[in-house]
C-alpha positions in Angstrom: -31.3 16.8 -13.5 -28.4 16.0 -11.7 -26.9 18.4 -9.2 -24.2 20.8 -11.0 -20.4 21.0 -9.8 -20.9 24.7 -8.9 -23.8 23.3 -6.0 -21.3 21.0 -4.9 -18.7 23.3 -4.4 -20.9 25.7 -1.8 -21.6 22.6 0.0 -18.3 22.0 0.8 -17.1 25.4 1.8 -19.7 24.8 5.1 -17.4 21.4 5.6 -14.6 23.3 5.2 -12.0 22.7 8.8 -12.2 26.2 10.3 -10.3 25.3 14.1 -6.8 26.9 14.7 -6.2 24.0 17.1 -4.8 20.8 14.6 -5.6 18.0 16.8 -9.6 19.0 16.1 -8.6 20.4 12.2 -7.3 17.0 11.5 -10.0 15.2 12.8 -12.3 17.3 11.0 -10.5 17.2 7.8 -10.3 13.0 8.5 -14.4 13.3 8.8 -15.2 15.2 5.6 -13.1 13.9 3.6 -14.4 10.0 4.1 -17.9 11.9 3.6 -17.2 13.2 0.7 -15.8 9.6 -0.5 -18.6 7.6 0.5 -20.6 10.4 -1.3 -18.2 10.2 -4.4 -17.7 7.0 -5.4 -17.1 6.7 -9.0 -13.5 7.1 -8.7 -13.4 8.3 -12.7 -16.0 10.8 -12.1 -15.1 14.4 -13.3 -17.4 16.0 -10.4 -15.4 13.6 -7.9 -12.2 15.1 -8.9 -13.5 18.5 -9.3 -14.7 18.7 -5.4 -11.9 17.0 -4.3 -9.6 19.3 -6.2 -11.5 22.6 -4.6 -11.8 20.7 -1.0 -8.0 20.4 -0.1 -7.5 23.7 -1.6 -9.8 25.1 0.6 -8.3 23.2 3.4 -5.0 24.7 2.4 -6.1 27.6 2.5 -7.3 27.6 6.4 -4.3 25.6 7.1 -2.2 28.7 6.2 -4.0 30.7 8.0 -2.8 29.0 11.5 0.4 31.0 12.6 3.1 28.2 12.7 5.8 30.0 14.7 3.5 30.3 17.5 2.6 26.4 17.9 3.7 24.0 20.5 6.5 20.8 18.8 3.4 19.0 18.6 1.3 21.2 16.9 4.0 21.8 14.1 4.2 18.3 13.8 1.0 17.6 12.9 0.8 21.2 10.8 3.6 19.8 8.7 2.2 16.5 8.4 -1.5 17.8 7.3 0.7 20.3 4.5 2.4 16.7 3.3 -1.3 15.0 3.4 -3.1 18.1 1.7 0.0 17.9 -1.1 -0.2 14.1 -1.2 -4.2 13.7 -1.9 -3.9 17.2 -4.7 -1.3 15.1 -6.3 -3.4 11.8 -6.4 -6.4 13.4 -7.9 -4.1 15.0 -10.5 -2.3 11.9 -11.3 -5.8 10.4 -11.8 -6.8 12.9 -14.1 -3.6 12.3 -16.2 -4.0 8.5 -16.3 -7.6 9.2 -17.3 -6.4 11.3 -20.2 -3.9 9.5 -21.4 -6.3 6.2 -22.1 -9.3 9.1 -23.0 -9.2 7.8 -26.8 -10.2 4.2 -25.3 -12.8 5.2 -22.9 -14.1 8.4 -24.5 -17.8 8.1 -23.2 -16.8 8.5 -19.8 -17.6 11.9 -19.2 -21.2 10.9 -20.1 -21.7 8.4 -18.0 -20.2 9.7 -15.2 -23.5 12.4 -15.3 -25.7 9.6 -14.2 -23.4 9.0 -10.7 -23.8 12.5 -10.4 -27.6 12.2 -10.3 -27.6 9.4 -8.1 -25.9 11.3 -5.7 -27.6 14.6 -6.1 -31.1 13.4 -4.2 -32.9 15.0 -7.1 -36.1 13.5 -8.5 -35.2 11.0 -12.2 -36.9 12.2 -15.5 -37.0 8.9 -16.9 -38.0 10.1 -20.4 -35.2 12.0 -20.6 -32.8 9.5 -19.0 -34.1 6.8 -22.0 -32.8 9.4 -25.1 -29.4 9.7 -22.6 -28.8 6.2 -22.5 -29.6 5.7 -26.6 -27.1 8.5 -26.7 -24.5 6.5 -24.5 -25.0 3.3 -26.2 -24.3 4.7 -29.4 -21.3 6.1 -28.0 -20.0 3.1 -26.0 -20.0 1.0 -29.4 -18.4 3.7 -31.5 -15.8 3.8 -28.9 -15.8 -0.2 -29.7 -15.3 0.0 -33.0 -12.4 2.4 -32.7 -10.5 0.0 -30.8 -10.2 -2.2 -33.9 -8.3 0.7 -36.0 -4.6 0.2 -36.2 -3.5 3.4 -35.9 -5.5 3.3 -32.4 -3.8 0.0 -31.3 -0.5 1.2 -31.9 -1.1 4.3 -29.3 -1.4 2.3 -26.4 0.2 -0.2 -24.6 -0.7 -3.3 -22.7 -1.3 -1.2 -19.1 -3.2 1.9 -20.9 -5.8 -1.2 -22.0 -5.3 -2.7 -18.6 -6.1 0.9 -17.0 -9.0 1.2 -19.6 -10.6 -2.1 -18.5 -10.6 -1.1 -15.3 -12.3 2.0 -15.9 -15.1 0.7 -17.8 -15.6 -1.9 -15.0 -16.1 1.1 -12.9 -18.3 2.1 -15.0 -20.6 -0.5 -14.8 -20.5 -0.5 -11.5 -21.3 3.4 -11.2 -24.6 2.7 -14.0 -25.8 -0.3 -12.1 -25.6 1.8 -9.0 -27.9 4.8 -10.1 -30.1 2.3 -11.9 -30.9 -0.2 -8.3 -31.3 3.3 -6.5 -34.6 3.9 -8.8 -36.0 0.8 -10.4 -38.9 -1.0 -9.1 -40.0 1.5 -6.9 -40.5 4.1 -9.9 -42.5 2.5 -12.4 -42.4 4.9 -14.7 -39.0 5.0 -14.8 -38.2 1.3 -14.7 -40.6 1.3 -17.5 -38.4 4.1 -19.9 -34.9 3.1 -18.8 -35.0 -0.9 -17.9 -34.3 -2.0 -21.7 -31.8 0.9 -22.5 -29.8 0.7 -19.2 -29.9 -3.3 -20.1 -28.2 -2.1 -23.6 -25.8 -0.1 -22.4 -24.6 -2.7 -20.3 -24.1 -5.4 -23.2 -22.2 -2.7 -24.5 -19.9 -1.8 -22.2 -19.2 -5.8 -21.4 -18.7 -5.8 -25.5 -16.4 -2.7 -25.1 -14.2 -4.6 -22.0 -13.9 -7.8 -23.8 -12.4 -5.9 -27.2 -10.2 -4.0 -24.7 -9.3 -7.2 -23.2 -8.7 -9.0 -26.6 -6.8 -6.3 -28.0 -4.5 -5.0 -25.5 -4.1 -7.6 -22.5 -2.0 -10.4 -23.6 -4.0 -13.8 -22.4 -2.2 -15.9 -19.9 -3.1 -18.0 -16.8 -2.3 -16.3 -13.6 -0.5 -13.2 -15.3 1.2 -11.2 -13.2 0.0 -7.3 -14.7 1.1 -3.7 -13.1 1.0 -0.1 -14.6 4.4 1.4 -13.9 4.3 5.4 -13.2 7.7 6.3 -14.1 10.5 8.1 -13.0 8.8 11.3 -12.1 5.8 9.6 -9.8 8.5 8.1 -7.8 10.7 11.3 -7.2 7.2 13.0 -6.3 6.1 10.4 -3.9 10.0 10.1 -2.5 9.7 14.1 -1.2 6.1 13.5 0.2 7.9 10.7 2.0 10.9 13.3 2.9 13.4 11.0 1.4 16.3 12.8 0.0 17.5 10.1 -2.5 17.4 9.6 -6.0 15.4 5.8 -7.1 19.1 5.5 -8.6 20.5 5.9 -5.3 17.9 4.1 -3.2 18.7 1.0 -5.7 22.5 1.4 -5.0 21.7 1.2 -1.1 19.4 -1.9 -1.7 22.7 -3.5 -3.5 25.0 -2.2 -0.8 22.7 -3.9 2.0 21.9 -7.3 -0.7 26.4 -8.2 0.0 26.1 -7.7 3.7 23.6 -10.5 3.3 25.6 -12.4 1.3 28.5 -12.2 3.4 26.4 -13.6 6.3 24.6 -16.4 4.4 28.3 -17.3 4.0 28.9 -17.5 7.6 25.8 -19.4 8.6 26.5 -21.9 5.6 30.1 -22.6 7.0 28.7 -23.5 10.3 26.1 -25.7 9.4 29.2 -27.7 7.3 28.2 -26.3 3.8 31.3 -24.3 2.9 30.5 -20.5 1.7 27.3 -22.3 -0.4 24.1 -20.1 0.4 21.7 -22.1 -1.8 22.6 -25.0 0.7 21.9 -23.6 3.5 18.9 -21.7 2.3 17.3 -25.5 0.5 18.5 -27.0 4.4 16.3 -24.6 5.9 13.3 -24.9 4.0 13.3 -28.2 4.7 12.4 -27.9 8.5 8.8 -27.5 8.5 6.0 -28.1 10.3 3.8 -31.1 9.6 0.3 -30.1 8.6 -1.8 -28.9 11.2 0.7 -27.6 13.3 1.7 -24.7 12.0 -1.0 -22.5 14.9 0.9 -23.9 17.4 4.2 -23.1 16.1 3.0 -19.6 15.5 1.8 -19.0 19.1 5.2 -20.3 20.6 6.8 -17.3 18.4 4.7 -14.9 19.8 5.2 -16.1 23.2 8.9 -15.7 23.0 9.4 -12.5 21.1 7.1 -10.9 23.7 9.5 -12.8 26.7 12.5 -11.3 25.0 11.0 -7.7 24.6 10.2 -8.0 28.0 13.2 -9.7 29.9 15.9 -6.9 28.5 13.4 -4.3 29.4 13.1 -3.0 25.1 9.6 -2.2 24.8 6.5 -1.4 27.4 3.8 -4.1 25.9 0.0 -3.5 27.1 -1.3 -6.6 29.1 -4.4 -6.3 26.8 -2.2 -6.3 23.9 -0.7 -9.6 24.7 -4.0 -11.2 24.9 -6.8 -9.8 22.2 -4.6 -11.1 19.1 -5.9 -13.8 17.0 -5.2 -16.2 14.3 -6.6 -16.9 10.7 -5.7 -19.2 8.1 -5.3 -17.9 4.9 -7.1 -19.5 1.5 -5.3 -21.0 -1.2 -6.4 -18.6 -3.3 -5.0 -15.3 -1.2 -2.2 -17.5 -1.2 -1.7 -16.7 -5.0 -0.6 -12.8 -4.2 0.0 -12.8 0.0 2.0 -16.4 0.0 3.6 -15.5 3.6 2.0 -14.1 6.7 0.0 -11.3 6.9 -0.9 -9.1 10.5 -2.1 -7.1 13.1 -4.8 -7.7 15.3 -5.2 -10.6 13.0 -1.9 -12.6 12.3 -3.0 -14.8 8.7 -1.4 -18.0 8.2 -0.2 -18.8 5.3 0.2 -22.6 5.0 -0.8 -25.6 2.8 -5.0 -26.9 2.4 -6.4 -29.8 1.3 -7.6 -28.0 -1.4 -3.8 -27.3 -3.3 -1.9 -29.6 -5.6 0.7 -31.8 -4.3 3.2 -29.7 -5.7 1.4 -25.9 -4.5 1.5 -28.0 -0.7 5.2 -28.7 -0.8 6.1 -25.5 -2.0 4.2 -23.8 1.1 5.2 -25.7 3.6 9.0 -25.1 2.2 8.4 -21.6 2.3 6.6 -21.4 5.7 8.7 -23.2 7.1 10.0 -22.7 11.0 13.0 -20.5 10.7 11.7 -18.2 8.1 8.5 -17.6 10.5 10.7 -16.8 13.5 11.7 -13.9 11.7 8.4 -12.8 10.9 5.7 -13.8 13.5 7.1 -10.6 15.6 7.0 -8.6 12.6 3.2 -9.4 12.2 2.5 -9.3 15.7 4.1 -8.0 19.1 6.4 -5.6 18.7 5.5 -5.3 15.0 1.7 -4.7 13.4 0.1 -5.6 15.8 1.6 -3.2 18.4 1.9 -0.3 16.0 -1.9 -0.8 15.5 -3.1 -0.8 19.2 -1.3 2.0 20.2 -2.5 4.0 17.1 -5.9 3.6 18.0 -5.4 5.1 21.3 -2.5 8.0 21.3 -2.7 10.5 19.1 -5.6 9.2 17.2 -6.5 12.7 15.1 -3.5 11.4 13.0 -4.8 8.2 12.0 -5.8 8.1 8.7 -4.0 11.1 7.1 0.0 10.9 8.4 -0.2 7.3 7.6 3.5 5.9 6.0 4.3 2.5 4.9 7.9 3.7 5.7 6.5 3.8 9.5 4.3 0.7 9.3 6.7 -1.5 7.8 9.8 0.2 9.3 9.4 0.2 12.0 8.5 -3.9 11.9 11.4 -4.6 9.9 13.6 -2.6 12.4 12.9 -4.9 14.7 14.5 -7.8 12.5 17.4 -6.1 12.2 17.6 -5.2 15.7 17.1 -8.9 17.1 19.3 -10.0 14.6 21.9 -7.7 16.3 21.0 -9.2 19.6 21.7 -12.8 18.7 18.0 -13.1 19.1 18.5 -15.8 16.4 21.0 -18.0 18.2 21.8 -21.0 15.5 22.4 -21.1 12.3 19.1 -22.1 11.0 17.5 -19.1 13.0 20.2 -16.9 11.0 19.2 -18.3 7.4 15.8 -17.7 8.3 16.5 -14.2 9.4 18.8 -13.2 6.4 16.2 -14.9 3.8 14.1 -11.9 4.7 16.4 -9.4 5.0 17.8 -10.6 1.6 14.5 -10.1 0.3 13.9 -6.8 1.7 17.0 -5.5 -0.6 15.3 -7.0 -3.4 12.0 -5.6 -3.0 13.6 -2.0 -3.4 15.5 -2.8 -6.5 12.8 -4.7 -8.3 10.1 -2.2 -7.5 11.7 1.1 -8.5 13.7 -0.8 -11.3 9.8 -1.9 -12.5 8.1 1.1 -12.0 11.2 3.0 -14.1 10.6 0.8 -16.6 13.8 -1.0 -16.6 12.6 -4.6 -14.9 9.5 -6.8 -16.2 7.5 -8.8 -14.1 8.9 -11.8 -15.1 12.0 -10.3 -14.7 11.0 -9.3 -11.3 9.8 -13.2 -10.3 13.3 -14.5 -12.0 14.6 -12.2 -9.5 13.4 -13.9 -6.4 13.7 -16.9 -7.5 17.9 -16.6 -8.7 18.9 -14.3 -6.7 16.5 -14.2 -3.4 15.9 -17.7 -3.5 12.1 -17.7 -3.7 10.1 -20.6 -4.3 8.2 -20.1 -7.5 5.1 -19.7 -6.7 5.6 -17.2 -3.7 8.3 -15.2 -6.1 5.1 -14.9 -8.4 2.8 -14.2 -5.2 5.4 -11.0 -4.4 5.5 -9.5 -7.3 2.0 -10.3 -8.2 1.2 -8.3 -4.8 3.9 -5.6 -5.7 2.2 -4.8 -9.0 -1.7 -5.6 -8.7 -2.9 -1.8 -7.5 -3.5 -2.9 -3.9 -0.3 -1.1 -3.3 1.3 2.6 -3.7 4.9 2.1 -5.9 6.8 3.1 -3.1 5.5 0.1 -0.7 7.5 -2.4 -1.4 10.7 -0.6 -1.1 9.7 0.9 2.7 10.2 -1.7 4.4 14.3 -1.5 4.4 14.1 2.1 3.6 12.2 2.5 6.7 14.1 0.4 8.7 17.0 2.0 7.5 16.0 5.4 9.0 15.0 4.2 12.3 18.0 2.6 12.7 19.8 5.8 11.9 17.5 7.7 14.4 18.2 5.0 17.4 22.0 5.4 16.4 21.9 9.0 16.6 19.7 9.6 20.4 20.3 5.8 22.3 23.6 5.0 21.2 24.5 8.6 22.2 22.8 7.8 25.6 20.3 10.8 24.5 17.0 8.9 25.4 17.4 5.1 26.7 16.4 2.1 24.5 13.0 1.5 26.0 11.8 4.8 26.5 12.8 5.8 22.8 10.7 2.6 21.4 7.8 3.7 23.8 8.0 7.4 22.3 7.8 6.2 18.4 4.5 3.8 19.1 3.1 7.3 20.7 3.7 9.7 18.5 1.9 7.4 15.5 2.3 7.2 11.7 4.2 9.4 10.4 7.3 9.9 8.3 10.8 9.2 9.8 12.1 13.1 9.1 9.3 14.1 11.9 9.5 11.9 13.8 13.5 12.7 14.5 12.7 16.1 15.4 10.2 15.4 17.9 12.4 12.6 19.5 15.6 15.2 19.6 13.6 18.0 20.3 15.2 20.1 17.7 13.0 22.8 17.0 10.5 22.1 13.4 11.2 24.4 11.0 8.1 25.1 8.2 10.0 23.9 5.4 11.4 20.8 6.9 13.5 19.3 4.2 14.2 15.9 3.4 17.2 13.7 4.9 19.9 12.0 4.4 19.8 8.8 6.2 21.8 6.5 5.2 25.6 5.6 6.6 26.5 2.3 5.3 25.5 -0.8 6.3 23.4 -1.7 9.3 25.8 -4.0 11.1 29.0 -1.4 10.4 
């Protein structure tokens, strides 16, 4: 029998972090919790959420009981940041739950099978007799849930993303059944013997159950671009985890404020390359200057080479000789093309650029869209001083934060801060460099109004990919690899739109302590890649040395354009 919730539970209050000193309660916390998730790993399973649930409660619990007006800066950062983390994870499970109930009527043998997972794990000896009459019971459900899918008054309940959410649960499914059958089959006779054929039934009908789920909720269509939007309410939630005190209403209004500062540039550039005011122009001139096939590496390591040289010669940033050397270079497939149709980076900096393999017409549009000017103003977002950087020096300062203060606002921030700082600096000296430059900031504002205007429900996803390609000036397939990427789960909702929202805040940060002369430009850039990921509101403090209050509240950030 499997292992009940109530024996789970007293397991975990022996993981439970019990250290006053954070550094070692963090990494603790980091430890047990990836235990429990490799332990756990039917993400639908009640049990999972149950001891989950209990676990960051508990951990709550002993957070509270470490006196916060006696801790160093430091130690209230990182007390405030694992409050944020403990909030952030309680609120995930719960979300899960809600999703889960909301589709229950689709997927109503769930619960059920969820109890073999829980056996799996439990390291308990299988009853295989018992386990057959289980599984009869199971099938029977699974095609009763079938048949209920057919019933009007059923269809009309959900939507296409409840069937979409539903499909992907009973994948999961499968996958968790599989699992517990592999772990005992073949080297239990008896029990491959009573459960082979009804574990093999169950199966059929839970492929039976996806493809009526399929057929009657997801609307057929080659390469369809899918999402589940989470409404108003996720966003405002996930906004005060990120300590971002603006509505999506207002963040949208920034996004447009930021999108004619853009404009007003592309006008500038467009005049000096001899197209009058005419954006589009300048923009199709651009994408024109590519490199010929095959040389797109060598272009890449030239960018790297002189976005380190600039960093370097006006003394902005203290780079790591190892740092400079240990990157590398992929190509990316034409397939990973289809959702990441630019660069992607770190360690790793992923080419994106045409194969043999694409059509004629899927080759023109990537070399167009890779083309020189738009990767100058990326290659140092992927690399040195962007991913790359942030990346090496996480895994070596403060590494009991990696893992659990972790913020797209930071990790993409703090890289697109850098465009807009270069940009300042006339790092992109001609025109072309500019158009390649604004392209990318352009798109930035985009990415915050299409995302939160999706996720509220007011934008489409072919609304979204119209977007990009009118007003951004997207080529269509990477407008449909953006949002595709945007929308496809890889992603929290607020990812898209922390890139400038990021930027935005660190740029208010180095306006408020270097261009006071409170902490010089290089130092202050050194500081942020110490202290880690975390978000912008915590950092600030710890940079100004204003003393951290326990209920650190949210901030206003923004002050009107960048370049005002």
């Amino acid at each position: 029998m499997a292992q009940t919730a109530a024996a789970w539970l007293a397991a975990i209050a022996l993981m439970t972090p019990q250290t006053s000193t954070l550094p070692d309660f963090m990494t603790q916390y980091s430890a047990d919790l990836g235990a429990l998730n490799r332990l756990h790993t039917f993400p639908e399973s009640p049990t999972r959420h149950k001891v989950l649930t209990d676990y960051f409660a508990q951990a709550e619990k002993n957070l509270a009981t470490i006196p916060f007006n006696q801790l160093s800066p430091a130690d209230r950062a990182d007390w405030l940041l694992m409050q944020l983390e403990l909030d952030e994870k309680r609120q995930e499970v719960q979300l899960s739950q809600t999703r889960l109930a909301e589709i229950q009527p689709l997927i109503p043998f769930l619960d059920d099978l969820s109890k073999f997972h829980d056996h799996r794990i439990s390291r308990t000896l299988p009853q295989p007799e018992q386990f057959a009459a289980e599984l009869a019971q199971l099938e029977k459900a699974v095609i009763q849930a079938t048949q209920s899918i057919s019933n009007e008054k059923t269809r009309l309940q959900f939507q296409e993303f409840h069937g979409q959410r539903a499909v992907a649960a009973t994948n999961s499914a499968r996958r968790a059944l599989d699992n517990w059958y592999d772990h005992f089959a073949g080297y239990d006779p008896l029990f491959t013997w009573w459960c082979k054929k009804p574990v093999q039934q169950v199966d059929s009908a839970l492929e039976k159950h996806r493809t009526a789920l399929t057929e009657a909720y997801v609307k057929p269509a080659e390469d369809k671009i899918t999402g589940d939007p989470v409404g108003r309410e996720e966003l405002v939630r996930a906004l005060r985890r990120e300590m971002i005190d603006y509505t999506p209403e207002e963040l949208i209004a920034i996004a447009e404020n930021e999108m004619k500062w853009v404009d007003k540039e592309f006008a500038k550039a467009a005049q000096e390359l001899g197209l009058g005011d005419n954006w589009r122009a300048a923009l199709e001139h651009v994408k024109t200057l590519h490199e010929k096939p095959g040389d797109q590496p060598k272009l890449i390591r030239e960018l790297a080479d002189e976005a380190i040289d600039y960093l370097e010669k006006h003394n902005l940033l203290t780079i790591p000789p190892l740092a400079k050397d240990v990157w590398r270079m992929d190509m990316m497939s034409p397939e990973r093309q289809k959702v990441s149709p630019f660069f992607l980076g770190g360690e790793t900096i992923i080419i994106s650029f045409p194969t043999d393999e694409m059509t004629h017409e899927e080759k023109l549009m990537s070399l167009r869209s890779n083309n020189r000017y738009f990767a100058k103003a990326t290659v140092h977002h992927e690399l040195i001083p962007g991913h790359h950087m942030q990346f090496y020096m996480t895994s070596r300062y403060n590494t009991h934060r990696n893992g659990i203060t972790g913020t797209p606002f930071w990790i993409e921030g703090w890289a697109l801060y850098w465009e807009f700082l270069l940009y300042q600096r006339k790092f992109a000296a001609t025109p072309e460099e500019r158009v390649g430059f604004l392209f990318w900031r352009k798109h930035r504002c985009a990415r915050i109004i299409f995302s939160l205007k999706y996720h509220l429900g007011q934008m489409t996803t072919d609304e979204c990919v119209k977007m990009l390609t009118d007003v951004v000036g997207h080529e269509q397939s990477t407008a449909e690899g953006e949002v595709r990427r945007s929308f496809n789960g890889t992603y929290p909702p607020l990812y898209q739109a922390a890139y400038m929202l990021g930027a935005l805040q660190l740029w208010e940060i180095r306006r408020e302590l270097v261009l006071t002369g409170k902490i010089p430009e290089k130092e202050f850039h050194d500081q942020i890649m110490q202290l880690g990921n975390m978000p912008w509101a915590v950092i600030r403090k710890l940079l100004s040395r204003e003393e951290i209050p326990q209920d650190l509240e949210p901030w206003k950030f923004y002050r009107g354009n960048v370049e005002d």
